[in-house]
C-alpha positions in Angstrom: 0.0 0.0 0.0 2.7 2.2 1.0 6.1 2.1 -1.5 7.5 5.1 -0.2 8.8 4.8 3.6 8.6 8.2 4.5 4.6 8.5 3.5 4.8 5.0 5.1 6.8 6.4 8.9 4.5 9.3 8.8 0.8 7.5 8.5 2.4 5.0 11.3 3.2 7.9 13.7 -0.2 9.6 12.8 -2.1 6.2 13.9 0.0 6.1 17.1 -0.6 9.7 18.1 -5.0 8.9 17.2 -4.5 6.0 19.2 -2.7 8.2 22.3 -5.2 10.6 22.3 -8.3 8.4 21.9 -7.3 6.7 25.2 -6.1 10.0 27.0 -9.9 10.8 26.1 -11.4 7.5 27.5 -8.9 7.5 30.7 -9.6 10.9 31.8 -12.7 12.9 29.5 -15.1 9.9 29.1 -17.2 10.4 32.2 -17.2 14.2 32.2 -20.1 15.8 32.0 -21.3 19.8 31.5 -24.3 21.0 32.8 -25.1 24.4 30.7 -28.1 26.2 32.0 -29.8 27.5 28.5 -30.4 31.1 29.8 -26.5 31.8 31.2 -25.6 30.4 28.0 -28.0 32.6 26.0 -26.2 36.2 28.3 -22.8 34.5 27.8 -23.2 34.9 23.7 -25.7 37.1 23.1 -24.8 39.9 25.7 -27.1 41.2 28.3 -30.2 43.4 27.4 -29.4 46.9 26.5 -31.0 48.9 29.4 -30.6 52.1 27.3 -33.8 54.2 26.7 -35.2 53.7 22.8 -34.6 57.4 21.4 -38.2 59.0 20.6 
């Protein structure tokens, strides 16, 4: 599949480095969980309302 070594070293060092971080993920992410209340998260991106008077 691979003729030429170096294409062949660098897809075997890409594999090993997925595989690293794939089990980084499952040793120490897996079971973490977020709990995002939808309106904090709503102020966080959107800004709070504008307590500015509409102009007449």
């Amino acid at each position: 599949m691979f003729t030429n070594p170096l294409l062949r070293e660098i897809a075997l060092i890409l594999a090993l480095k997925l595989l690293l971080l794939w089990g980084l993920w499952w040793a120490f992410v897996r079971e973490a969980r977020v709990e995002a209340d939808p309106a904090r998260v709503e102020t966080l991106l959107l800004g709070a309302p504008s307590q500015a008077e509409p102009r007449p």
